[in-house]
VEXNUSE-649022 format. One record per residue: residue number from 1; residue in one letter; x, y, z of N, C-alpha, C, CB in turn. Coordinates in Angstrom, 2 decimals. Glycine has a CB too. Layout:
<drenpas>
  pos  code   n_east  n_north     n_up  ca_east  ca_north    ca_up   c_east  c_north     c_up  cb_east  cb_north    cb_up
  NUM     A        X        Y        Z        X         Y        Z        X        Y        Z        X         Y        Z
...
</drenpas>
This chain:
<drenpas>
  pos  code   n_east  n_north     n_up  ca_east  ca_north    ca_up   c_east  c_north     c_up  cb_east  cb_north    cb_up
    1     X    58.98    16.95    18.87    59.49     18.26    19.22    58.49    18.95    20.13    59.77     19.10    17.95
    2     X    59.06    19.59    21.21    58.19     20.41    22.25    57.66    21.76    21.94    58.95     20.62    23.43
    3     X    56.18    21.76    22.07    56.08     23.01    21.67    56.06    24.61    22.28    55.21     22.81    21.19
    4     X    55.81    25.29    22.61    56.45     26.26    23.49    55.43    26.30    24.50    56.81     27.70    22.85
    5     X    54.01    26.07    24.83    53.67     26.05    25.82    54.26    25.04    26.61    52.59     26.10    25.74
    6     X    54.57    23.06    25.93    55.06     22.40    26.79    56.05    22.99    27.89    55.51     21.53    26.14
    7     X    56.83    23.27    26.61    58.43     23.44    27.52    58.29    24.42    28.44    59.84     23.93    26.61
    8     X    57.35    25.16    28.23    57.03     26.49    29.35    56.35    25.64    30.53    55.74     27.94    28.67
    9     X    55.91    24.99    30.28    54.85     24.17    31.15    56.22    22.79    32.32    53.38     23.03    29.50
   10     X    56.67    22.32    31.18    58.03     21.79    32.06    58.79    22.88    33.02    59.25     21.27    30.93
   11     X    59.08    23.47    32.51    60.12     24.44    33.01    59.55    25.27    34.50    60.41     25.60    31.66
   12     X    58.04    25.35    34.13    57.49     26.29    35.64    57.43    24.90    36.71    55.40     27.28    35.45
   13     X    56.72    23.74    36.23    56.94     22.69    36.82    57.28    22.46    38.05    57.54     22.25    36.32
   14     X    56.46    22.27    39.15    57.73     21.89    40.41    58.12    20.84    40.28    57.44     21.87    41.89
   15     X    58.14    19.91    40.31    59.09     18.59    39.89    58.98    18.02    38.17    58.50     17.17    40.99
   16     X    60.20    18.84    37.46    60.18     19.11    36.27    59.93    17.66    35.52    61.43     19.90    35.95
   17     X    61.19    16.42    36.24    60.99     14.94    35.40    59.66    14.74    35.72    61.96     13.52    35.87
   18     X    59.12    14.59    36.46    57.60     14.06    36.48    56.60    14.98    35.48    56.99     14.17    38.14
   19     X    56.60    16.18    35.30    55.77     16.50    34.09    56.01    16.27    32.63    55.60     17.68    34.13
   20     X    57.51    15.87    32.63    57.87     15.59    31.23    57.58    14.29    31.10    59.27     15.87    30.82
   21     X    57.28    13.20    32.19    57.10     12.04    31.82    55.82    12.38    31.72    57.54     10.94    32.56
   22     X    54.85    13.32    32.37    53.24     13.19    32.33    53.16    13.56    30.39    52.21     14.75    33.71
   23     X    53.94    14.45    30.19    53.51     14.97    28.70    53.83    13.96    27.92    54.22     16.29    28.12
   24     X    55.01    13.00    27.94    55.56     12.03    27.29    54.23    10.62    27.44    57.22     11.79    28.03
   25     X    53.38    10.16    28.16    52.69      9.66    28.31    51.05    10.00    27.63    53.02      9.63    29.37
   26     X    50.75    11.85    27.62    49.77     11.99    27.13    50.19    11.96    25.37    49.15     13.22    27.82
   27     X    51.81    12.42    25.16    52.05     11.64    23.32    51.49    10.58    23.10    53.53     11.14    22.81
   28     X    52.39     9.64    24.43    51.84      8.21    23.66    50.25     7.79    23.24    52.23      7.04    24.63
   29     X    49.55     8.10    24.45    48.07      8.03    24.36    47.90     9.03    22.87    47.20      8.73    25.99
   30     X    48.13     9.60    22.22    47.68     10.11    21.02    48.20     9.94    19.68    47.67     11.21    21.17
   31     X    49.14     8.84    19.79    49.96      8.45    18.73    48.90     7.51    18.31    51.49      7.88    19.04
   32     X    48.52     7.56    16.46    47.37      6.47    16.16    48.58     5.32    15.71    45.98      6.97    14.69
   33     X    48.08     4.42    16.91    48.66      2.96    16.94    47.87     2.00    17.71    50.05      2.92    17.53
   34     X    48.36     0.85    16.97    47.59     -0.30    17.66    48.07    -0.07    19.17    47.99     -1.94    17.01
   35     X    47.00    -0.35    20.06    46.95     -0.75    22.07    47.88    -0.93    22.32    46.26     -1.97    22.85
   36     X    48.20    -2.66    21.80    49.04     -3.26    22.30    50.91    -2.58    22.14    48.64     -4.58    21.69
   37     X    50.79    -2.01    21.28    52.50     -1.01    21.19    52.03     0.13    22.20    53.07     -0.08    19.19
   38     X    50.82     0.47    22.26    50.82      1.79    23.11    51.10     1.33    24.72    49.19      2.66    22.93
   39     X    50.69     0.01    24.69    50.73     -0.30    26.37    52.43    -0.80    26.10    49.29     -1.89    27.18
   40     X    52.86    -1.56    25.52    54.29     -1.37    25.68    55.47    -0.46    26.00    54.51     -1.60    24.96
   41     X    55.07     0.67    24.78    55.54      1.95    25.10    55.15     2.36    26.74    54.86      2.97    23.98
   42     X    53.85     2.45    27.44    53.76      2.68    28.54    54.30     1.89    29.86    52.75      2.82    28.49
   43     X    54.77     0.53    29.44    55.23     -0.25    30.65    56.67     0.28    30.96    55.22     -1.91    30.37
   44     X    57.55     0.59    29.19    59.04      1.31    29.18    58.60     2.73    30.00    59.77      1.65    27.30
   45     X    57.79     3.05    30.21    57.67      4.18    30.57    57.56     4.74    31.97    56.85      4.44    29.98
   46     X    56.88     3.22    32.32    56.96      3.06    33.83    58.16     2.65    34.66    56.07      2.18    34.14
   47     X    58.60     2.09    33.57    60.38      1.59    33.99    61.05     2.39    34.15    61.28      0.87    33.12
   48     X    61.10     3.51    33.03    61.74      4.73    33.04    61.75     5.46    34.65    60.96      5.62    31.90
   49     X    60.32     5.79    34.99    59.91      6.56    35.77    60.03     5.65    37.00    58.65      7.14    35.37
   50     X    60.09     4.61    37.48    60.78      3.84    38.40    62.05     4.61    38.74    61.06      2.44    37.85
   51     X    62.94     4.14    37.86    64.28      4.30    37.34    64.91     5.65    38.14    64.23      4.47    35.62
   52     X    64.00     6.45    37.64    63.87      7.98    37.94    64.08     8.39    39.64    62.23      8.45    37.42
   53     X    62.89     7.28    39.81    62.55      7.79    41.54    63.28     7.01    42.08    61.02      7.67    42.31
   54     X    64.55     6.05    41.99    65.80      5.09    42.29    66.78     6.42    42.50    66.34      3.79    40.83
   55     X    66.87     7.04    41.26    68.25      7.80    41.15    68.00     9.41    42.28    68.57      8.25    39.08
   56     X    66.65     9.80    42.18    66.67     10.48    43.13    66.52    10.65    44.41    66.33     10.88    42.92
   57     X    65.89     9.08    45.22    66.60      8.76    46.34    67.83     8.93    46.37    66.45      7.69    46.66
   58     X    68.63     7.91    45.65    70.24      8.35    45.65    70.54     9.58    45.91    70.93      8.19    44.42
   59     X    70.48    10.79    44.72    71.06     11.87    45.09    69.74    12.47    46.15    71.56     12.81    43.69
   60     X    69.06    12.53    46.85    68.84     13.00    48.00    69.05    12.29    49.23    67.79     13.36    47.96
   61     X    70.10    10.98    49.30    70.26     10.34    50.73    71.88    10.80    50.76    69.87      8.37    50.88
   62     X    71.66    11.15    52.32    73.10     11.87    52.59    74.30    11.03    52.54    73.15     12.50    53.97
   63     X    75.28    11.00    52.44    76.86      9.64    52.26    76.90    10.44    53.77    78.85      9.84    50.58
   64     X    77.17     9.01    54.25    77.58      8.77    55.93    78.84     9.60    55.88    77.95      6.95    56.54
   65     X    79.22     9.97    57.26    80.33     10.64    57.75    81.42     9.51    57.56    80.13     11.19    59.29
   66     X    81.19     8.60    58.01    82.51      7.50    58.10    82.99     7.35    56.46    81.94      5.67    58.86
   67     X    81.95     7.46    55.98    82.39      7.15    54.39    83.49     8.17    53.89    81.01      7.31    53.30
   68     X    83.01     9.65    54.51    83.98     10.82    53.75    84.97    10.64    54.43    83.60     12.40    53.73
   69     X    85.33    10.16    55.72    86.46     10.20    56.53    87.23     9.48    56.49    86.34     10.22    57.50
   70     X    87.01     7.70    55.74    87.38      6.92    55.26    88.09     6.90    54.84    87.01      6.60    54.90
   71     X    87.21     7.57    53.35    88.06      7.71    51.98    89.45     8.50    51.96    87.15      8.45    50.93
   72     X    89.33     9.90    53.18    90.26     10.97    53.20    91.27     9.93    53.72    89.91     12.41    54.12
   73     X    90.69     9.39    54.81    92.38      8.62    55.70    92.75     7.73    54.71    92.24      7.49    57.45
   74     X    92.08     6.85    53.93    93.00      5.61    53.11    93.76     7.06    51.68    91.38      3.71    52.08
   75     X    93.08     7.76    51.71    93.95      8.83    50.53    95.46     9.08    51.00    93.17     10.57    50.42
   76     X    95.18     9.20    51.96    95.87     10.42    52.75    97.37     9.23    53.19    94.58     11.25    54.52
   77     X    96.88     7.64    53.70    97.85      6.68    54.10    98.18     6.16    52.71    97.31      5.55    55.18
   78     X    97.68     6.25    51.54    98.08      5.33    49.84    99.32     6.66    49.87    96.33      5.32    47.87
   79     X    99.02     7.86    49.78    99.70      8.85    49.28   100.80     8.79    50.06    99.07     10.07    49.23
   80     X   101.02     8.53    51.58   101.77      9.03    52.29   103.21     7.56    52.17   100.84      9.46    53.81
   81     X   102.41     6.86    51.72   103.00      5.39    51.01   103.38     5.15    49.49   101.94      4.31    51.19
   82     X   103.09     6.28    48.95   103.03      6.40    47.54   104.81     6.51    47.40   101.96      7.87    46.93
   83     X   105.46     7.66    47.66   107.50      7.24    47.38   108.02     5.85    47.81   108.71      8.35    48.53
   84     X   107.55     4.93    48.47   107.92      3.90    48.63   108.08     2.71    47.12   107.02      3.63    49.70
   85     X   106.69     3.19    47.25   106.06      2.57    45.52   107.25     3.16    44.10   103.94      3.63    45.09
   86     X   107.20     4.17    44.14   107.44      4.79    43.05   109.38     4.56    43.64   106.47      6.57    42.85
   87     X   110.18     4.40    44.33   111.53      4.49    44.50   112.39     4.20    43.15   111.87      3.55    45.59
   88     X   111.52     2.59    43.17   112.46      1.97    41.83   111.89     2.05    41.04   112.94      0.70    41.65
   89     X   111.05     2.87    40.54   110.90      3.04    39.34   111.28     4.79    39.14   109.42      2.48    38.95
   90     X   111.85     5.23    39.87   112.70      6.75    39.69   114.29     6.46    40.00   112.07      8.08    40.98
   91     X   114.71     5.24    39.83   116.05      4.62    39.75   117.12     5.88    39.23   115.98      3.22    38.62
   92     X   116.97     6.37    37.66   117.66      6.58    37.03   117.51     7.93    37.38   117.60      6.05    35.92
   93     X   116.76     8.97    38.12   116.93     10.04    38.42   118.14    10.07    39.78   115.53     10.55    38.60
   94     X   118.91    11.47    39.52   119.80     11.24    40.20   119.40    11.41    41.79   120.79     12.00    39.68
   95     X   119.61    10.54    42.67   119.12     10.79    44.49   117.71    10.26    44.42   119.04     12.74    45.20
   96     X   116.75     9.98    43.29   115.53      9.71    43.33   114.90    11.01    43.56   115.24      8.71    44.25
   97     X   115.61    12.02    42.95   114.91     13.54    43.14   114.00    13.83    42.49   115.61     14.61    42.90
   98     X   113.58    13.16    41.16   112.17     13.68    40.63   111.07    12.92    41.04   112.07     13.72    39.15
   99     X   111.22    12.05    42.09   109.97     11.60    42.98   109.49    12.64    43.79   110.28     10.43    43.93
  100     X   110.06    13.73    44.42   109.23     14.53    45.18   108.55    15.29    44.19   109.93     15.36    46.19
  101     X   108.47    16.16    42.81   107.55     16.10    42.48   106.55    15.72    41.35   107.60     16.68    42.74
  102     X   106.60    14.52    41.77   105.89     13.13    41.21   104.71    13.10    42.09   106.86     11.60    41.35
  103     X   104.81    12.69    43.01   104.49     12.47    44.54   103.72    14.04    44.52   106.11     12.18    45.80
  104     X   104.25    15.03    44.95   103.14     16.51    44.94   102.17    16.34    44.31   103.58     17.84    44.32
  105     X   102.32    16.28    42.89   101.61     16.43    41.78   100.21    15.29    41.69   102.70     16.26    40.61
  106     X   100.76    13.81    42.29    99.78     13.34    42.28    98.76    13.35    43.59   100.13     12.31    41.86
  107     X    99.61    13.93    44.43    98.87     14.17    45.98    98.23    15.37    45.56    99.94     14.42    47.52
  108     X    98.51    16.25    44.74    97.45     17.43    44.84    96.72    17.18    44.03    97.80     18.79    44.68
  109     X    97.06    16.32    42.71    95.80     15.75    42.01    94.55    15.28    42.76    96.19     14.62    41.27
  110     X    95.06    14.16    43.35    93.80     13.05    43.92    93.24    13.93    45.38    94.63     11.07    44.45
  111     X    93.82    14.48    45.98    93.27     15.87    47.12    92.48    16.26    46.34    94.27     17.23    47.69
  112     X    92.53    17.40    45.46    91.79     18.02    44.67    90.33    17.31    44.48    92.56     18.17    43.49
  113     X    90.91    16.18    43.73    89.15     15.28    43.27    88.75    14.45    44.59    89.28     13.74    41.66
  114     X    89.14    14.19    45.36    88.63     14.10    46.81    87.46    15.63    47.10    90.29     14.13    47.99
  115     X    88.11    16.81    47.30    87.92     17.82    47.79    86.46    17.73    46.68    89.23     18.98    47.80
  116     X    86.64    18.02    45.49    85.86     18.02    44.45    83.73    17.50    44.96    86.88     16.77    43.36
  117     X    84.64    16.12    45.11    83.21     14.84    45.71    83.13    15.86    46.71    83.54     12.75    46.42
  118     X    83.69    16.37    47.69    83.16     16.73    49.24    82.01    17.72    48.45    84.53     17.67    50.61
  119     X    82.52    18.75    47.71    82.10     19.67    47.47    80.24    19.29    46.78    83.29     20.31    46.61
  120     X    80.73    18.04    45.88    79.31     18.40    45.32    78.35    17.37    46.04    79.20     18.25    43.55
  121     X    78.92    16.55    47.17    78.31     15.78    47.96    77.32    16.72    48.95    79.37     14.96    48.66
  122     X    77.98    18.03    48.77    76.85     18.89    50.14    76.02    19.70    48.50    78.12     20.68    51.93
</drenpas>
């Protein structure tokens, strides 16, 4: 359990995961245990903190333009192809009238979570 200077100490932190792994590292060094578990614990630890600096490349490398523009046009051509799909299986509605909004509903769905990614991509 953290005690209130830690977490005060995380929290002012400029790069918060890296001090929580520094504090999580000075535990281990003070836990009375044999070396050899303490250097274990520290290799998981380095893995961890690998791990760490993987995922935040990721979220700080920008997604290419072609990628967002991509995704919108194959959305945009599945959807616009989507009543074709769905015809016979809206057989029993009369004219195939509850396909149009079938079709809305899932075009403003998958728009939406398209729009969504744009949003938290910037």
């Amino acid at each position: 359990r953290l005690s209130p200077e830690q977490a005060e100490a995380i929290i002012s932190a400029v790069h918060r995961p890296n001090r929580a792994l520094y504090d999580l590292s000075v535990a281990i060094e003070k836990l009375p245990m044999h070396f050899l578990r303490k250097d274990e614990l520290n290799k998981n630890l380095s893995i961890f903190e690998d791990t760490l600096g993987g995922c935040e490349r990721l979220l700080s490398s920008p997604i290419p333009l072609f990628y967002s523009r991509h995704t919108a046009r194959f959305l945009s051509t599945w959807l616009l192809l989507l009543p074709f799909a769905l015809y016979g299986q809206f057989g029993d509605s009369w004219n195939h009238i509850m396909m149009i909004p079938a079709t809305a509903f899932i075009s403003v769905s998958l728009f939406g979570i398209e729009e969504l990614a744009t949003q938290l991509e910037e």
